[in-house]
C-alpha positions as CSV (number, residue, x, y, z in Angstrom):
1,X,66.2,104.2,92.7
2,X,67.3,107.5,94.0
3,X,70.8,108.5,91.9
4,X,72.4,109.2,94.9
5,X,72.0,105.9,96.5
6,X,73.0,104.1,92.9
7,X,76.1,105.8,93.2
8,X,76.9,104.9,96.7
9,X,75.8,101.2,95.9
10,X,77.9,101.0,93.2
11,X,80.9,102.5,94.3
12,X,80.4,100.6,97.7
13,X,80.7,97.4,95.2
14,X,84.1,98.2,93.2
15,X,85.7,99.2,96.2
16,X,87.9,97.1,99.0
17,X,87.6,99.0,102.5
18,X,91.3,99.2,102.2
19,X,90.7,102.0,100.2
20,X,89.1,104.3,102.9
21,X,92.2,103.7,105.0
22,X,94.2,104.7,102.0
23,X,92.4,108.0,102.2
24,X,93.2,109.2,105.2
25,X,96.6,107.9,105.0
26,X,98.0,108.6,101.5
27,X,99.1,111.8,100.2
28,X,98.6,114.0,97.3
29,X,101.9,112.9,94.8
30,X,102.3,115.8,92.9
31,X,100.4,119.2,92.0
32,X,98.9,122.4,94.1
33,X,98.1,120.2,96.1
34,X,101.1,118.1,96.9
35,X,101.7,116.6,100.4
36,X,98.1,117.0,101.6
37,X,96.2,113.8,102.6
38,X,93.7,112.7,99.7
39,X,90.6,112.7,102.6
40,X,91.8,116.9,103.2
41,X,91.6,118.0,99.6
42,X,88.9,120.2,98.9
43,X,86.3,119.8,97.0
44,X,86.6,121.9,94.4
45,X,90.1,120.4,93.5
46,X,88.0,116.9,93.7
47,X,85.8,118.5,90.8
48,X,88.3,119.7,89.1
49,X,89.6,115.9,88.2
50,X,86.4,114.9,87.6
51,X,85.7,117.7,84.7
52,X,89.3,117.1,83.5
53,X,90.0,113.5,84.3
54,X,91.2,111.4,86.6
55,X,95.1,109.9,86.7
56,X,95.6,106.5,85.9
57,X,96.6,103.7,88.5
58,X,95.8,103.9,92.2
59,X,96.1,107.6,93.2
60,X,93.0,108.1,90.4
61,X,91.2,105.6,91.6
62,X,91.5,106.9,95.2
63,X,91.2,110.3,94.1
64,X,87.7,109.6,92.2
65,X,86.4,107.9,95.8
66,X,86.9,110.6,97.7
67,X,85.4,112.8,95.1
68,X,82.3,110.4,95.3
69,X,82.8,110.7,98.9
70,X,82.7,114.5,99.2
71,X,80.1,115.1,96.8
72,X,77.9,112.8,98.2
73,X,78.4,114.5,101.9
74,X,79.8,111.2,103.4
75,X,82.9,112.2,104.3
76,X,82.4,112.1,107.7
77,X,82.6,108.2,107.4
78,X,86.6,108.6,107.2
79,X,86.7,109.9,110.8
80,X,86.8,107.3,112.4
81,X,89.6,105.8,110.1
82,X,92.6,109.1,110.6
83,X,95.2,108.3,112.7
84,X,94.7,109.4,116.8
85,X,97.1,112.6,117.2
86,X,99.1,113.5,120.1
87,X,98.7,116.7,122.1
88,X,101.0,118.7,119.9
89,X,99.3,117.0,116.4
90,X,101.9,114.0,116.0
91,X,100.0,110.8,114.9
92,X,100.2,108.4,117.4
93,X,100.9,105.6,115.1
């Protein structure tokens, strides 16, 4: 099987679709990149954790999805997930 669809498959197992909402919802705690959604951090930052590690608890585990998100070019799936915004960018939550 391709590697590419091994990881998808197994990371589509171990997670609970809560977790894509999450993303686009949940913001970065603490760093360079502090107050940014975890579904806008850029990729290189993504990589970074996954050279160095990723934190323990939650905001690891959500941080190493979107990695396998981003490097695996499916980000796009999120889309439909953010939050509608407003004419002047207020969510419309």
């Amino acid at each position: 099987m391709d590697d590419k669809i091994t990881t998808i498959h197994i990371f589509c197992c171990m997670m609970k679709p809560e977790d894509l909402e999450l993303l686009v919802t949940r913001t970065m705690p603490f760093g360079k990149h502090k107050g940014c959604l975890i579904a806008d951090l850029p990729g290189n930052y993504l990589n970074w954790f996954a050279r160095k590690g990723f934190p323990k608890g939650e905001i690891g585990q959500l941080l190493q999805l979107m990695h396998e998100l981003d490097h695996n070019g499916l980000s796009a799936l999120l889309t439909p997930l953010r939050p509608a915004r407003g004419p002047g960018g207020e969510t419309n939550e």
